[in-house]
C-alpha positions in Angstrom: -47.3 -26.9 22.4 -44.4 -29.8 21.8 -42.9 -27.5 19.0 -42.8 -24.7 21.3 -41.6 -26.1 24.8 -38.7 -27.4 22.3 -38.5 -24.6 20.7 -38.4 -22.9 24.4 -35.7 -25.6 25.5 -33.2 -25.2 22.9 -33.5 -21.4 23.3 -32.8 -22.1 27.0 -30.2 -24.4 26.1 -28.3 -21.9 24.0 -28.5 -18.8 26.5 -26.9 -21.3 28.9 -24.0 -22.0 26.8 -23.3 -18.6 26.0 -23.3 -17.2 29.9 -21.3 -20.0 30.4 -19.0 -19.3 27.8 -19.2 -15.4 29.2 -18.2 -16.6 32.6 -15.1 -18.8 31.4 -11.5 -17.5 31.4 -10.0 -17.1 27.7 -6.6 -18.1 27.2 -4.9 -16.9 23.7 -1.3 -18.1 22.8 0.2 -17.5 19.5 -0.4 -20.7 17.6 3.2 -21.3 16.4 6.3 -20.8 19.3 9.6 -21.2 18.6 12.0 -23.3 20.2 14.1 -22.4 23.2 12.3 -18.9 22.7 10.1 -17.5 25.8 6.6 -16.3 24.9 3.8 -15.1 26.8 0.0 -16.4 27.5 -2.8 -13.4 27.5 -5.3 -14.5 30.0 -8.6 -12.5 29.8 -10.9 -13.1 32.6 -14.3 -12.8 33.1 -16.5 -10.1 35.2 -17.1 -12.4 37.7 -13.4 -12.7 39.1 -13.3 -8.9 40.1 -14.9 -9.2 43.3 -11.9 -12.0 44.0 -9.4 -9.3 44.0 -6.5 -11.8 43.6 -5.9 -14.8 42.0 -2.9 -17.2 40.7 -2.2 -18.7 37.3 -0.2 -21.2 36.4 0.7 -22.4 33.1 2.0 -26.2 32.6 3.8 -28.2 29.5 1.9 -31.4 28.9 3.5 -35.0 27.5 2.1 -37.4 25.8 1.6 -39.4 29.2 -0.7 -36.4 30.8 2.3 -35.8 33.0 2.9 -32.0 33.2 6.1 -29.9 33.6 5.5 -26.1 35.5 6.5 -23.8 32.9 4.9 -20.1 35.0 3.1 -19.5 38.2 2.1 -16.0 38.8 0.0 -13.9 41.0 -2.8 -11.4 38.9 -4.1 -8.4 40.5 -7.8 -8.6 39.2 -8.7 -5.4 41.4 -7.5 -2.6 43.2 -8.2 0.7 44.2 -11.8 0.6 42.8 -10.4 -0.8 39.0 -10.7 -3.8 37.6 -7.8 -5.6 35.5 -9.1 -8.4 33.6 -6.4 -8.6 30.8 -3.1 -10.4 32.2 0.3 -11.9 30.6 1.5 -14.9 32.0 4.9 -14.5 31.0 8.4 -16.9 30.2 6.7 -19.4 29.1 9.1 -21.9 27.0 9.4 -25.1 24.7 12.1 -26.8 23.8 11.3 -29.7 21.5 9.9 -29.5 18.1 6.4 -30.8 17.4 3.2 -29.9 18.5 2.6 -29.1 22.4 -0.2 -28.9 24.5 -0.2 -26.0 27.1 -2.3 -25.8 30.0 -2.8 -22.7 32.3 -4.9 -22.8 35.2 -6.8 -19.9 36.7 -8.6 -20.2 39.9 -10.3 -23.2 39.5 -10.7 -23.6 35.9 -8.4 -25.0 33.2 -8.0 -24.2 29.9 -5.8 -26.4 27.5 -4.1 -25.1 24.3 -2.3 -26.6 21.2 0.7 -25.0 20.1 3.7 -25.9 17.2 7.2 -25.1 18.3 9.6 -25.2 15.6 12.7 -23.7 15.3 12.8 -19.4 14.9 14.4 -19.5 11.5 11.5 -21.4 10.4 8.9 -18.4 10.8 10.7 -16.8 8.2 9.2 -19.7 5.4 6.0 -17.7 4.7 7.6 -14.8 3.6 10.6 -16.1 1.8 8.3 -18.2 -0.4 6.4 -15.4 -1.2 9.6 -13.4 -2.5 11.1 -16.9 -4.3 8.2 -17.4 -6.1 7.1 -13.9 -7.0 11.0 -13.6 -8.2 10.8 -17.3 -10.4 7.2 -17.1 -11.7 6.6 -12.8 -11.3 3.1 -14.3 -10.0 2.4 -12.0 -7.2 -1.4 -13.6 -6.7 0.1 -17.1 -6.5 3.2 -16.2 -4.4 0.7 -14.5 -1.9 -1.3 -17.3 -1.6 1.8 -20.3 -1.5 3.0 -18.1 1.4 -0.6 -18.2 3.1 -0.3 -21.8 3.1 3.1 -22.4 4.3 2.6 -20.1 6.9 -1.0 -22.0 7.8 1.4 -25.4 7.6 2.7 -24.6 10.8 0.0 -23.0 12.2 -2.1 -26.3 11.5 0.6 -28.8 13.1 2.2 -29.5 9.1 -1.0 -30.8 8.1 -1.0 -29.7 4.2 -4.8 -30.7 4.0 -5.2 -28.8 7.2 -3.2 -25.8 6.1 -5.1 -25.8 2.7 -8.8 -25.3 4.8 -7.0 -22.9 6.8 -5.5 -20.4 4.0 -9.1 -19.6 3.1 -11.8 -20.5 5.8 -9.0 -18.4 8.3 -6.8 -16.6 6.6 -8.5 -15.3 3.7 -12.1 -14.4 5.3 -10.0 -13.0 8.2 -8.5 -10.8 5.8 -11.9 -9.8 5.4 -13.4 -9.3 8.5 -10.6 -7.5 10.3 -11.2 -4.3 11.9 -11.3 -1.4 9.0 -10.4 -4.0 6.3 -14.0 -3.7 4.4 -14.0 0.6 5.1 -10.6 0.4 3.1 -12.1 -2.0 0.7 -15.1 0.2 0.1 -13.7 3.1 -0.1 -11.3 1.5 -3.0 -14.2 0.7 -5.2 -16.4 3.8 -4.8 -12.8 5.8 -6.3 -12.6 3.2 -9.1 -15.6 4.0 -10.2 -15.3 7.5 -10.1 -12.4 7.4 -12.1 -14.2 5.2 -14.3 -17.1 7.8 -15.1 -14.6 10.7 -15.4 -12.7 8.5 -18.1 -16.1 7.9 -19.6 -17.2 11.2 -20.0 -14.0 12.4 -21.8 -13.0 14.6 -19.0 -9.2 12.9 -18.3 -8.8 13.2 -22.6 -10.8 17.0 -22.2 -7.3 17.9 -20.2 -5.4 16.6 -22.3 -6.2 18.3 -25.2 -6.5 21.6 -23.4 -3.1 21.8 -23.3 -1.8 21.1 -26.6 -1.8 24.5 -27.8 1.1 25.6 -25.8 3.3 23.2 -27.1 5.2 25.2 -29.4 9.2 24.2 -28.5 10.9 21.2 -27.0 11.2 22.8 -24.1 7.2 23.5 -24.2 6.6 20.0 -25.2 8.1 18.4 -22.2 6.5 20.8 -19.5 3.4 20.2 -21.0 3.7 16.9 -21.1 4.9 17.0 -17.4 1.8 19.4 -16.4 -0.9 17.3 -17.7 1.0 14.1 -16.2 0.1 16.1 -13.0 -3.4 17.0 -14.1 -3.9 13.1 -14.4 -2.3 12.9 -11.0 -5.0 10.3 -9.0 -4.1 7.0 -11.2 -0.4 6.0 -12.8 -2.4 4.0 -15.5 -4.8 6.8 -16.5 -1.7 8.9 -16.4 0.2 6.9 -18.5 -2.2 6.5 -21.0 -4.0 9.6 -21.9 -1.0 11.7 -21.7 1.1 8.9 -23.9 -1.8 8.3 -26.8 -3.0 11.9 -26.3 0.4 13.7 -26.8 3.2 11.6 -28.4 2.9 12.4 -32.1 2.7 16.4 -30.9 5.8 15.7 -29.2 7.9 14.0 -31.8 7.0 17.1 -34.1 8.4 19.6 -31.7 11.8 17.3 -31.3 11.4 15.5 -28.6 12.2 11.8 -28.7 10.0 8.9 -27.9 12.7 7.9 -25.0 12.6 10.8 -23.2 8.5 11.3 -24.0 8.5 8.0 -22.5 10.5 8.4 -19.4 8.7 11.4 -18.2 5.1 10.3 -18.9 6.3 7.2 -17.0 8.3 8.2 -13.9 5.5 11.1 -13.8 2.6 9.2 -13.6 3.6 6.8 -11.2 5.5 9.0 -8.5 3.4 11.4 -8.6 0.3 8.6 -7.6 2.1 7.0 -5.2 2.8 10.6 -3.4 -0.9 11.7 -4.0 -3.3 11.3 -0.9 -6.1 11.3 -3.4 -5.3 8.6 -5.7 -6.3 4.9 -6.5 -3.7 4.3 -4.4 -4.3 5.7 -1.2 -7.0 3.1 -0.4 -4.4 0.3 -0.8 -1.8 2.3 1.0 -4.0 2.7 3.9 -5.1 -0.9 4.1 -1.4 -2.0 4.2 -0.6 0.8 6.9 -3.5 0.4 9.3 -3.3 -3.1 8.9 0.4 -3.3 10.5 -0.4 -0.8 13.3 -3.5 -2.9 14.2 -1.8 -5.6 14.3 1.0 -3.7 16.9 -1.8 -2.3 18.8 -0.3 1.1 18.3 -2.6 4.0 18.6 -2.2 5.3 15.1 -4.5 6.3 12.3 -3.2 4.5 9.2 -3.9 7.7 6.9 -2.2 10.0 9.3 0.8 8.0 8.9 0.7 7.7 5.2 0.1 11.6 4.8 3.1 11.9 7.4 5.0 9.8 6.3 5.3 11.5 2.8 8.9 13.8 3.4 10.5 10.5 3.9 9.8 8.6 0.8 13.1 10.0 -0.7 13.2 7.8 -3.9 9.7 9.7 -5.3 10.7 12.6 -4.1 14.6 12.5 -5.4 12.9 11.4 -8.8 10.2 14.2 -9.0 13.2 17.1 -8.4 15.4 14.9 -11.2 12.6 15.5 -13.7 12.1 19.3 -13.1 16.0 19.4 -12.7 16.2 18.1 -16.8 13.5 20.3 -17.4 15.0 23.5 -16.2 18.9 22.8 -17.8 17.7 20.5 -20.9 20.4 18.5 -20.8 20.5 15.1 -20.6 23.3 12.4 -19.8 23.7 8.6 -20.5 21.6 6.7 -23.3 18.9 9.6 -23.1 21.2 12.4 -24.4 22.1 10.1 -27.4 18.4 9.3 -27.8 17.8 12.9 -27.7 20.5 13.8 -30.0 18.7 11.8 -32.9 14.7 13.1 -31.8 14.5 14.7 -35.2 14.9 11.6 -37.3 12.7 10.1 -34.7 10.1 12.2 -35.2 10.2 10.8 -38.5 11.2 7.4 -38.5 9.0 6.6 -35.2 6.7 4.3 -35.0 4.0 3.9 -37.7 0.8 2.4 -35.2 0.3 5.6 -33.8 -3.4 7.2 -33.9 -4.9 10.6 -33.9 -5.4 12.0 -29.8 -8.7 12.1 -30.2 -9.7 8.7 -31.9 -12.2 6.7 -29.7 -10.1 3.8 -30.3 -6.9 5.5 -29.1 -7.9 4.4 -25.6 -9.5 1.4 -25.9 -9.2 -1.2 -23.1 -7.7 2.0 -20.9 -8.0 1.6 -17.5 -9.0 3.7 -14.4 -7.1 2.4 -12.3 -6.2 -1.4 -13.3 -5.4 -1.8 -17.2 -8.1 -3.4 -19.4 -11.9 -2.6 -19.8 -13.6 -1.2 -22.7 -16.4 -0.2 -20.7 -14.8 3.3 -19.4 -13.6 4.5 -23.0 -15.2 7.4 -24.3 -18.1 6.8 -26.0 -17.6 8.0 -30.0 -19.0 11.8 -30.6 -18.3 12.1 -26.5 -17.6 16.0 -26.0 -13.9 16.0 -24.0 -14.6 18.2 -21.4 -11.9 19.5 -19.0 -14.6 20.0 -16.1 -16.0 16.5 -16.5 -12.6 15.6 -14.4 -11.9 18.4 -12.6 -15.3 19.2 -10.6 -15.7 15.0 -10.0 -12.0 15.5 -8.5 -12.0 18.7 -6.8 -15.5 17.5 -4.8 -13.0 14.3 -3.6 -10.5 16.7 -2.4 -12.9 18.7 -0.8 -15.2 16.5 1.1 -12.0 14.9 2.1 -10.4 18.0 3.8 -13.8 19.5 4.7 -15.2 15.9 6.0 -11.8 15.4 8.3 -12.0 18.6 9.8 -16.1 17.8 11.1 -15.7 14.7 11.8 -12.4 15.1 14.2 -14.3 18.5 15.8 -17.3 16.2 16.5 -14.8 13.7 17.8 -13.3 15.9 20.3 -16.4 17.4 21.1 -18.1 13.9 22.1 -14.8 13.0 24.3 -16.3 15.4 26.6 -12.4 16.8 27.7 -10.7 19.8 27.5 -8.6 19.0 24.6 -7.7 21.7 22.6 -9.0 21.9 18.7 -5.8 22.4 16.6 -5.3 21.0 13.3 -3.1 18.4 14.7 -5.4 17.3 17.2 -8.2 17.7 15.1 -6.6 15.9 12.1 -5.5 13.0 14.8 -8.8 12.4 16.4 -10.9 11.9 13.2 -12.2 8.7 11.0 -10.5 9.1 8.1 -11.3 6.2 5.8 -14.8 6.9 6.6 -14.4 10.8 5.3 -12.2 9.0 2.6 -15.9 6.5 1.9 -17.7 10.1 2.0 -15.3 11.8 -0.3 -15.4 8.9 -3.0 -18.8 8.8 -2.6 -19.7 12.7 -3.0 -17.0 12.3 -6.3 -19.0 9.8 -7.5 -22.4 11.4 -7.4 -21.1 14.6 -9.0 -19.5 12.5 -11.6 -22.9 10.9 -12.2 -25.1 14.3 -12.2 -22.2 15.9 -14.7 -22.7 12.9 -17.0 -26.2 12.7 -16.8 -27.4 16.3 -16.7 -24.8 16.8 -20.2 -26.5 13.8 -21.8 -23.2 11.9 -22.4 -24.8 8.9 -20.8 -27.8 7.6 -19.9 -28.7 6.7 -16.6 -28.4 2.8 -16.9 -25.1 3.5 -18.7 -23.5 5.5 -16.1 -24.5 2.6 -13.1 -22.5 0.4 -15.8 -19.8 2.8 -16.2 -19.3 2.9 -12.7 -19.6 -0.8 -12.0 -17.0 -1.4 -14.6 -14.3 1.4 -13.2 -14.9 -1.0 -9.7 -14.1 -4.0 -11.6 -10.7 -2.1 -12.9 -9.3 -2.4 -9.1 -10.3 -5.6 -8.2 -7.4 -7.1 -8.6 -5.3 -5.0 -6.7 -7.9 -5.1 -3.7 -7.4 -8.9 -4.5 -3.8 -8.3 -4.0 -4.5 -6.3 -0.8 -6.6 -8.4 0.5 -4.2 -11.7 0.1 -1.7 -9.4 1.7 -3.5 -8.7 4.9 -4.1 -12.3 5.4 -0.3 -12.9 5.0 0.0 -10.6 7.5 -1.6 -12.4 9.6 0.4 -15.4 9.3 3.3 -13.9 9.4 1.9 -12.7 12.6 1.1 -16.3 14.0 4.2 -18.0 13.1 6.0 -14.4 14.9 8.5 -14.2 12.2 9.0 -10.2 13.4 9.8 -11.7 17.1 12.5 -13.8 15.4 13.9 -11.0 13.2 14.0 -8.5 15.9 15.7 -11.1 18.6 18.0 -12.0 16.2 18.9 -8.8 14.5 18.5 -6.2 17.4 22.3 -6.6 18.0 23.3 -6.7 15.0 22.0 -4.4 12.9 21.7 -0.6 14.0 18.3 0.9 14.1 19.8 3.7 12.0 20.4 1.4 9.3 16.7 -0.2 9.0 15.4 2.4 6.7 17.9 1.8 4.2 18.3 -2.1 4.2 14.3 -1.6 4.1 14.6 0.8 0.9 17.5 -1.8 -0.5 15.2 -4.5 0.4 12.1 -3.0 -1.9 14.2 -2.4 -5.1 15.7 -6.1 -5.0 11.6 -7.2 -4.5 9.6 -4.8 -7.1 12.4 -5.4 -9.9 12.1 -8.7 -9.4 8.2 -9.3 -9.4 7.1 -5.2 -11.2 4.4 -5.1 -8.9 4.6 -2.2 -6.4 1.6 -3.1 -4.7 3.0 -7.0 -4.4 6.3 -5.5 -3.2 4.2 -3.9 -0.4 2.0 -7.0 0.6 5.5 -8.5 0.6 7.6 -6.4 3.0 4.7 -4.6 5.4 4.1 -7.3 7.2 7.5 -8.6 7.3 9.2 -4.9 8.6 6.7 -3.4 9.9 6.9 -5.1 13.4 10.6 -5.1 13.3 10.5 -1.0 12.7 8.0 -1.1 15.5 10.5 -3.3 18.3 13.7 -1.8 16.9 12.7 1.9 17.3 11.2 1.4 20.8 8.0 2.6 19.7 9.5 6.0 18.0 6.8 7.5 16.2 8.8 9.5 13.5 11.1 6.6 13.1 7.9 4.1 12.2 6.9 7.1 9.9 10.6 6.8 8.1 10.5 3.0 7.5 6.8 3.0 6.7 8.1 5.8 4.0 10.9 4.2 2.5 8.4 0.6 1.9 5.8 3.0 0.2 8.5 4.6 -1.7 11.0 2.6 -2.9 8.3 0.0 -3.5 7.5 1.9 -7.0 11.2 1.6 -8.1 10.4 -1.7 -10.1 7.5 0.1 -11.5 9.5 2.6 -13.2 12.0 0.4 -14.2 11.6 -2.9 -14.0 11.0 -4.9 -18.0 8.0 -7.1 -16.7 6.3 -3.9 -14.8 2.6 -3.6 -16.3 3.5 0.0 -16.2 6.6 0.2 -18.1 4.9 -2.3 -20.7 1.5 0.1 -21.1 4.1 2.9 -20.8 6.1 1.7 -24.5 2.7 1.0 -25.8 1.1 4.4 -25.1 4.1 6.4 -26.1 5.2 4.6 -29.0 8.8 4.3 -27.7 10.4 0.6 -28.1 10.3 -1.5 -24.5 13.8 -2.0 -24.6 14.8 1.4 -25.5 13.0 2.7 -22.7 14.3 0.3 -20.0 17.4 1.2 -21.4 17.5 5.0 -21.6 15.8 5.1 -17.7 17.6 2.7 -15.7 20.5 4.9 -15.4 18.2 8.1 -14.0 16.6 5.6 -12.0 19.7 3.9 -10.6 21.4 7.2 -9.6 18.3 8.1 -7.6 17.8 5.2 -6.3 21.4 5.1 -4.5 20.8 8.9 -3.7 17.9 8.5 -1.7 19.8 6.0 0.4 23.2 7.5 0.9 21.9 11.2 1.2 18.4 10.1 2.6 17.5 7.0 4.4 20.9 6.3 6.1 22.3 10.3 7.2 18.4 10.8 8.0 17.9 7.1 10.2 21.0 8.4 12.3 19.6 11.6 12.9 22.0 13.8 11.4 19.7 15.7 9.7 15.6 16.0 9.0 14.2 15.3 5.1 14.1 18.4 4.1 17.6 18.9 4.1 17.8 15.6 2.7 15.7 17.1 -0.5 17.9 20.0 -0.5 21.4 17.9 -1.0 19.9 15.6 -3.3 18.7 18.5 -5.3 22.1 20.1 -5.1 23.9 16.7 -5.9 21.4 15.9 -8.8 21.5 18.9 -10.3 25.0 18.8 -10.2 25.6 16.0 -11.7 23.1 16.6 -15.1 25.0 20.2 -15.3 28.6 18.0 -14.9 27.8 14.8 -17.3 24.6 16.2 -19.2 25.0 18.0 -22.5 22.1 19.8 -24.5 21.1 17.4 -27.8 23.1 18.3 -31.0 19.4 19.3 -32.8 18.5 20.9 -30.5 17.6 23.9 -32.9 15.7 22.0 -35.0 13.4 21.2 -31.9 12.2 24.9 -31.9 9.4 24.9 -34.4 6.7 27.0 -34.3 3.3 24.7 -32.3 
């Protein structure tokens, strides 16, 4: 009886606390303020206060002596008219010494008390420029994520580095976490890596491949071809890169095409083409970085709505994808490229000497799903390639996705219980998506599984390890993610957007934030050749500044949200210390430096198009994308028809497949 009337007492004890704790007004006040800066107090009250009607708070600065300066006094209307408004701002609330401050607000009759830093605004800006110095010095995107954490939890912890340590993990990075879609996104992430990893598996990504090597007949052929099954392989840049480089190069070289130009296409293919898809190993990391900035704006947006509308706007993807058919359609080339092509005869001779037959197991071993590396997911020797064993896996994704948005935002509108009309755009707006996107991957998954299975290319035990293994191939870009979301979060605490945005609403147009955003993403990926790092780097930093700066325009977040998920990729395609552009040389046989070389100049021009014809003409409002796309094509194409010139053996090119 002892044990249980204790038992009974701490029970008792606990329900106390916690009605108490129900009944108490929360204050919250961003843990870092800036000096001289006003900032607001959200005061949530509890139930209890509504039957009050009114009430005052008032919100002191206290010394070290106790003594306390009135910062705010202000009347809250708890209820009126038969509503209840718990949720107030106390609002000009200022600092103006550097250090750490205690604030306290007083409701009623309670007090709550709250530590804050103040330091000066330019400070806030110290997580995110160490992020981009070190990423730029050490092309560690992992460790400048995590440095940036910590400066950021510095101030947030009162520049206690022991403090701000704790606080990067036990906070920041469980936070990251926890937040509110953050393990859906994660989730979904995995389940499509290891989809991809079972399709790789079961020969179906090399099955494509080699369906289409009897039409390459001519140079010509050769490169659409090699363009087509680049958009075959269109839902991962690495997979891309590497089946159609090992699978097709040495037909290429023997219809005259040279290991540059193989290269560059295979490349710039591969990894626009995934950035652009909305069923891709990208999408999940796209989303996560998109929801995670309007969550933290309160803005009622789904994040894949805005990546799928946000895809007219991503100009430098877009610009690149017409260049490519563009070069197709004249063959002519300009620059370093139409010299390389000049000599793709004697390249197809003289190339190099360590390639291996298309079909060799060991052609793709350590290819990746959708990360680089990992044996596991390489076709198993004797392995039938099977076209089908990608495309049903694939075409199941895209159709559970569509199919599963359409339900689910019917059922939405349905459940609402109001007369809102069921068009595709409300339809579309009103539904989960990353859970369709979690039932999509899934449904991909288990039609992977019974293809591979049922055909007796794997065992059962060896598909479960198949698939964990394709899961293992993003975890270090979810790691990536994740990291960024938490530096979100800092960047959110120490309100380095408030600073930006007070200090650059007057001096830089709103017009112009797309561009210097676009600008801002070339300088970034080249520097550290990580797209995805570029995007953990800039979201959070932009992202509330596009927000402020547009006055919550919707198709003018959609534009700067664009040009970060497209310009991001610009390092990728070009940059010397890009994973891509190494497995890129690798898989096509071409030379690092000749490919860096022969590219930059395409991927230069493009990138300066899709500024001065797209982000800037588009951000003032002079004209929508899709005339944007049209004058880039015209300019493009006039410019490989003005500089570009057809390669000098060219006729030796056209041999018979």
């Amino acid at each position: 009886m002892t044990i249980v009337a204790r038992l009974c007492g701490i029970l008792a004890a606990y329900f106390t606390l916690v009605s108490a704790q129900s009944a108490a007004v929360v204050v919250e006040v961003s843990p870092v303020v800036h000096v001289a800066a006003p900032f607001s107090a959200l005061v949530r009250l509890p139930p209890s206060y509504a039957a009050t009607g009114r009430t005052e708070a008032k919100a002191s600065l206290v010394d070290a002596q106790g003594g306390e300066k009135e910062l705010a006094k202000q009347k809250l209307k708890v209820s009126a008219g038969g509503e209840v408004f718990l949720e107030h701002k106390l609002e000009g609330l200022l600092v103006g010494s550097i250090g750490t401050s205690t604030i306290r607000v007083r409701v009623g009759g309670e007090t709550q008390d709250v530590r804050v830093t103040c330091v000066p605004g330019l400070v806030s800006l110290l997580p995110p420029l160490v992020t981009l110095a070190i990423s730029i010095l050490y092309r560690q995107v992992l460790v400048a994520l995590l440095v940036g954490i910590w400066a950021g939890a510095l101030l947030v912890s009162g520049f206690n580095p022991l403090g701000a340590f704790l606080r990067t993990f036990d906070t920041y990075f469980v936070g990251a976490f926890v937040g509110e879609g953050n393990a859906e996104v994660l989730l979904f992430t995995f389940l499509l890596g290891g989809t991809i990893g079972l399709v790789q598996r079961s020969g179906g990504a090399l099955g494509l491949a080699n369906a289409l090597k009897g039409f390459m007949g001519t140079r010509t052929r050769g490169q659409v071809c090699t363009v087509t099954l680049g958009c075959l392989i269109f839902f991962d840049d690495y997979s891309s890169i590497l089946i159609v480089g090992n699978s097709l190069r040495d037909v290429v070289r023997t219809v005259g095409v040279s290991p540059e130009k193989f290269a560059w296409l295979v490349h710039s293919v591969g990894v626009a083409l995934a950035s652009l898809s909305p069923i891709s190993s990208w999408v999940g990391l796209q989303i996560g970085y998109t929801a995670a900035v309007l969550d933290s704006l309160g803005a009622p947006l789904d994040g894949f709505l805005v990546v799928l509308r946000s895809l007219p706007f991503r100009f430098f993807p877009l610009f690149y994808l017409l260049l490519i058919i563009i070069v197709l359609v004249s063959g002519k080339d300009f620059g370093p490229m139409a010299s390389a092509e000049d000599s793709g005869s004697s390249d197809a001779v003289s190339g190099d000497q360590n390639t291996e037959s298309p079909a060799s197991g060991s052609q793709l071993e350590g290819d990746s799903a959708a990360g680089g590396g990992g044996g596991g997911i390489t076709p198993k020797a004797g392995t039938p390639l099977r076209s089908r064993n990608a495309l049903v896996p694939f075409a199941a994704v895209i159709g559970v996705t569509f199919l599963g948005m359409i339900l689910d935002g019917i059922s939405k509108i349905e459940a609402a219980g109001n007369e809102v009309p069921k068009t595709m755009v409300n339809i579309l707006s009103s539904c989960d998506s990353v859970s369709v996107l979690i039932w999509a991957s899934a449904a991909g998954w288990l039609t992977s599984l019974v293809l591979v299975c049922g055909q007796g290319i794997l065992t059962l035990p060896e598909a479960m390890e198949t698939w964990m293994e394709g899961m293992k191939e993003v975890l270090e870009p979810q790691f990536v993610l994740v990291l960024a979301w938490a530096l979100g979060q800092v960047v959110k605490d120490v309100q380095t957007a408030e600073y930006l945005s007070g200090a650059l609403e007057t001096g830089i147009p709103p017009y112009m934030l797309p561009a210097l955003i676009s600008a801002l993403c070339y300088v970034i990926s080249y520097a550290c050749g990580s797209t995805f790092g570029t995007m953990g780097i800039v979201f959070p930093l932009v992202g509330p500044l596009a927000w402020r700066l547009g006055n919550g325009d919707i198709e003018f977040l959609h534009h700067c949200f664009a040009c970060i998920l497209g310009a991001s990729i610009f390092g990728n395609v070009c940059s010397p210390i890009s994973d891509t552009t190494i497995l890129t040389s690798l898989a096509t046989g071409c030379g690092l430096g000749e490919h860096v070389r022969t590219t930059s100049p395409y991927t230069f021009i493009v990138a300066a198009l899709s500024i001065i014809l797209g982000s800037i003409p588009v951000g003032m409002g002079l004209y929508g994308p899709w005339v944007a796309l049209l004058l880039g094509t015209g300019v493009m194409a006039a410019l490989v028809y003005g500089l570009g010139k057809e390669p000098t053996s060219s006729t030796s090119s056209k041999k018979a497949a």
